[in-house]
Rosetta silent file (secondary structure, phi, psi, omega in degrees, C-alpha in Angstrom):
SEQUENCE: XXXXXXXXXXXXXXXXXXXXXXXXXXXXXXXXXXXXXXXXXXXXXXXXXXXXXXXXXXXXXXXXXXXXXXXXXXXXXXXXXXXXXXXXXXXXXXXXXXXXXXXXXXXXXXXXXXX
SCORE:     score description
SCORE:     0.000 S_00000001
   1 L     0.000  143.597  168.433    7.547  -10.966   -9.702 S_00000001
   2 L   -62.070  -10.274  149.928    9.622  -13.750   -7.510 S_00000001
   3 L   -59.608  -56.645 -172.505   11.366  -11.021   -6.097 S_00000001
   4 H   -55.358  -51.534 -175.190    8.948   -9.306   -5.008 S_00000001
   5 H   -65.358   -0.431  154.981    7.079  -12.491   -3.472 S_00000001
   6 H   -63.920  -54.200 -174.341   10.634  -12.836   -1.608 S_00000001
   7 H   -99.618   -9.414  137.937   10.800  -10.272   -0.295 S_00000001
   8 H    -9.271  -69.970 -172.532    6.814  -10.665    1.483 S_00000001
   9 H   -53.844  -60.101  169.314    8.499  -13.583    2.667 S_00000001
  10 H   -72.178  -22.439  156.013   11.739  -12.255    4.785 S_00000001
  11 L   -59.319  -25.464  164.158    8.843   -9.218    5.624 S_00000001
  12 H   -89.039  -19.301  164.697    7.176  -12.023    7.395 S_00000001
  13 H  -105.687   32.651  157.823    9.909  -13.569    9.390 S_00000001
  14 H   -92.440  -44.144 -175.448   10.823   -9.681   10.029 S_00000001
  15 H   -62.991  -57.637  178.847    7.160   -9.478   11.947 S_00000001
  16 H    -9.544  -84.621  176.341    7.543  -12.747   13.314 S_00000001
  17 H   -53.456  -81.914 -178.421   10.699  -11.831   15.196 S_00000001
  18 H     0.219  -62.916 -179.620    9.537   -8.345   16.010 S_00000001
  19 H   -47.555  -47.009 -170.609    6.535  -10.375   17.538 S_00000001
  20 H   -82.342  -28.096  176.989    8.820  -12.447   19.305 S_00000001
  21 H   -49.169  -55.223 -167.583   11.038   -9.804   20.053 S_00000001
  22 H   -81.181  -18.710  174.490    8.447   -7.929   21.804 S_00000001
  23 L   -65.438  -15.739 -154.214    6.824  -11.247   23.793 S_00000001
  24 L  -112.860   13.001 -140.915   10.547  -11.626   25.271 S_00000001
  25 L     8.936   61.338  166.999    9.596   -7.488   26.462 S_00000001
  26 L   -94.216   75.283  156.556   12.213   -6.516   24.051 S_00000001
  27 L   -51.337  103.095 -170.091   10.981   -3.162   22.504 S_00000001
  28 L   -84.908  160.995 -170.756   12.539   -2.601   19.260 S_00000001
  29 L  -107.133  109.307  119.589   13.481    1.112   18.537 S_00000001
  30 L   126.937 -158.146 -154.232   12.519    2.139   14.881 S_00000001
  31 L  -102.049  168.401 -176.113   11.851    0.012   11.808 S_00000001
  32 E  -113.970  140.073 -172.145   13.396   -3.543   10.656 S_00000001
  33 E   -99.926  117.377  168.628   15.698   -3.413    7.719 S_00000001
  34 E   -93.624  103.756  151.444   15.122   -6.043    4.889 S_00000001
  35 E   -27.342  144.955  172.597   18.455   -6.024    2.337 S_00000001
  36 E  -161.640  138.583 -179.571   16.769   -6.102   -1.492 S_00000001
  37 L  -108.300    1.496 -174.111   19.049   -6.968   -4.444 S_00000001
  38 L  -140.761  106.001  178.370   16.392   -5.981   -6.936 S_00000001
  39 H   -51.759  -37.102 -171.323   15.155   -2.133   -7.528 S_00000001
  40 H   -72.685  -58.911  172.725   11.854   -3.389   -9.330 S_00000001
  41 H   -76.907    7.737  166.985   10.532   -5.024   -6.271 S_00000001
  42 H   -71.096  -33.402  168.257   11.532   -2.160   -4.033 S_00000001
  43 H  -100.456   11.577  178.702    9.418   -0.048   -6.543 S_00000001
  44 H   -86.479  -27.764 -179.208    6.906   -2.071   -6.486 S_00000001
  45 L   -85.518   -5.897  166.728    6.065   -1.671   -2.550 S_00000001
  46 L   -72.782  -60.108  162.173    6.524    2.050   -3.154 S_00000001
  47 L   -45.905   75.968 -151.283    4.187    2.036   -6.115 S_00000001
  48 L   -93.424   -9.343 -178.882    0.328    1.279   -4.607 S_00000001
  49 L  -120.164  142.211 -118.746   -0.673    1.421   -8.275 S_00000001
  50 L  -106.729  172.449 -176.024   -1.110   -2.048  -10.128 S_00000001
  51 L  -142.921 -172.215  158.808    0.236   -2.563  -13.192 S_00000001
  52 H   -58.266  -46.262 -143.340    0.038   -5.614  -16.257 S_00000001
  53 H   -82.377  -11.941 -174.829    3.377   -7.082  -14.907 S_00000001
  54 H  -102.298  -31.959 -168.733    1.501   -6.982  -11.221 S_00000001
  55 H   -30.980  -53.774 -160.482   -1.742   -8.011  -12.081 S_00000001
  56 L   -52.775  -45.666 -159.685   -0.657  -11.255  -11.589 S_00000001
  57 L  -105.238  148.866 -165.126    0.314  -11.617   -7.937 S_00000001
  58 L   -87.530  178.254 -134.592   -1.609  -11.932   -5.084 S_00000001
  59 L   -79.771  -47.142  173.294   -3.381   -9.893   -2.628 S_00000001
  60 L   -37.188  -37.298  131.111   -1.444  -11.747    0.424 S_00000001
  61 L    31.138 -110.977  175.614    1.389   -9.956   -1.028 S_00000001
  62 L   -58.280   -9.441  145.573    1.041   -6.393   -0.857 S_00000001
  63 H   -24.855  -45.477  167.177    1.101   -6.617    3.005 S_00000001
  64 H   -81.330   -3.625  158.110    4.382   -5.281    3.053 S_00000001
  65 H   -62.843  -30.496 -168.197    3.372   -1.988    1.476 S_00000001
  66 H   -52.971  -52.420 -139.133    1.161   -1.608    5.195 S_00000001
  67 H   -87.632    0.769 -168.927    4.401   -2.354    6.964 S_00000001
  68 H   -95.074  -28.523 -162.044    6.453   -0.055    5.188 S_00000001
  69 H   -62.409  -52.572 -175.891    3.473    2.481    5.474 S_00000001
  70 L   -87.676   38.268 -163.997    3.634    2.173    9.001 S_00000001
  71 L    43.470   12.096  178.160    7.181    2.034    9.710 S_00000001
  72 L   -89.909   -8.798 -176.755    7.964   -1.470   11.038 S_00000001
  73 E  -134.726  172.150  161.343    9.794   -2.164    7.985 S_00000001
  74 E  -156.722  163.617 -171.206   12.065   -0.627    5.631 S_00000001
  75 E  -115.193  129.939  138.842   13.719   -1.831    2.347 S_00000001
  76 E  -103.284  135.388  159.977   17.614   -1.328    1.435 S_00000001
  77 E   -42.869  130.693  124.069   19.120   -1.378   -1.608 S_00000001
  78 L  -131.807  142.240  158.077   21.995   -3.648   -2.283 S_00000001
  79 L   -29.095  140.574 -165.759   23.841   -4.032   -4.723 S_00000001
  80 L   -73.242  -27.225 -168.376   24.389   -7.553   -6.106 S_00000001
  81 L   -80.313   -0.516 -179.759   28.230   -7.083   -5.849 S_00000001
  82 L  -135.082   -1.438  173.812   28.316   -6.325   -1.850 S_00000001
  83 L   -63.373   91.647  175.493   25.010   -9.037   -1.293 S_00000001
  84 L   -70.722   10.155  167.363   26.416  -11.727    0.708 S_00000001
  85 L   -78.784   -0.434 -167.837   23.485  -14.043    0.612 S_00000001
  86 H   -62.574  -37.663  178.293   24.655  -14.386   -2.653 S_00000001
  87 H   -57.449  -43.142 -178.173   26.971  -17.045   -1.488 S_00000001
  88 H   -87.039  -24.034 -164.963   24.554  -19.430   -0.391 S_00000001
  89 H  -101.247  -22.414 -169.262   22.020  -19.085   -3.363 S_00000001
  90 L  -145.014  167.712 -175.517   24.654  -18.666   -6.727 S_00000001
  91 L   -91.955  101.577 -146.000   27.846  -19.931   -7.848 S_00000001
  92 L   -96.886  172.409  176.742   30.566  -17.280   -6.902 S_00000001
  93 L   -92.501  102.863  157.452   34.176  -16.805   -8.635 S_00000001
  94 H    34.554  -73.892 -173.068   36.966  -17.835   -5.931 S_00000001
  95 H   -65.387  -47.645 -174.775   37.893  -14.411   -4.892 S_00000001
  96 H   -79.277  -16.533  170.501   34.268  -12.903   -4.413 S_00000001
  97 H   -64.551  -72.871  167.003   33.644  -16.709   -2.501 S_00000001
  98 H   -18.287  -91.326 -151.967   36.616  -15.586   -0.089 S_00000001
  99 H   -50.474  -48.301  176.591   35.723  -12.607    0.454 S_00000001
 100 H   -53.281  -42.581  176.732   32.013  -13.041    1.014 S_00000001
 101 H   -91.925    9.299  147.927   33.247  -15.986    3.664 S_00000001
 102 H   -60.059  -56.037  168.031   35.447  -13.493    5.464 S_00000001
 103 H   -50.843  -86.628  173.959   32.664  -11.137    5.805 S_00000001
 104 L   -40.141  -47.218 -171.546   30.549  -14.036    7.231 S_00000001
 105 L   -91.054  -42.277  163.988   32.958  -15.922    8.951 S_00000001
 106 L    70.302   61.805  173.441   34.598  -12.448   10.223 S_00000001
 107 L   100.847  -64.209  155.937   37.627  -14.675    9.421 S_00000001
 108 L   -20.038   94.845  139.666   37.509  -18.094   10.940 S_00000001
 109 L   -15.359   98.904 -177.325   38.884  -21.021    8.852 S_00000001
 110 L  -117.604   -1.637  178.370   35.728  -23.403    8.541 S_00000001
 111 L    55.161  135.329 -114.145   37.797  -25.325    5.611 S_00000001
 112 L   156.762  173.085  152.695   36.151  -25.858    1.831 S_00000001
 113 L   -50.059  -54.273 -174.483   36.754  -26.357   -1.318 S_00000001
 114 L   -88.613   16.503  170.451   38.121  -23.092   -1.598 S_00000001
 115 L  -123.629    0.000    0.000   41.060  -24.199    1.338 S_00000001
């Protein structure tokens, strides 16, 4: 799934930083949390056993089951309705735009469309 292969992707510029984190002697305390807006690829790094719908994608992958195995990462749920990357990636309603650039903004007028 493209989800899944997503979230690989932000699991690899979670190690990255870690990496860099710890080259700076910055010791991080306890696992890094990657936000996931989709329960199927959250059960898919849970799930170690392949399926039809997995068959497909590759081995390069499944990397993030190690890191979950070993505690450097961890996956949270969100909801689609509190994701605020949402903003940058889909075409919001006015009020959930606001709100999302409140959140982001933690207030600060940056002037829009929506101002």
């Amino acid at each position: 799934e493209a989800e899944y292969m997503a979230v690989s992707s932000a699991s690899q510029e979670a190690v990255y930083l870690r990496s860099l984190l710890f080259d700076l002697n910055y010791q991080q305390q306890g696992a890094s949390i990657v936000n996931v807006d989709n329960q199927g690829a959250i059960s898919m790094t849970n799930n170690p056993v392949f399926h039809k719908r997995t068959k497909h994608v590759g081995v390069r992958y499944h990397f993030i089951r190690d890191l979950i195995h070993t505690k450097q990462l961890q996956l949270m749920y969100v909801p689609s309705s509190d994701n605020y990357a949402d903003v940058f990636t889909k075409s919001l309603g006015g009020i959930k735009q606001r709100e999302f650039q409140n959140v982001l903004f933690k207030g600060q007028s940056r002037g829009g469309v929506l101002e």
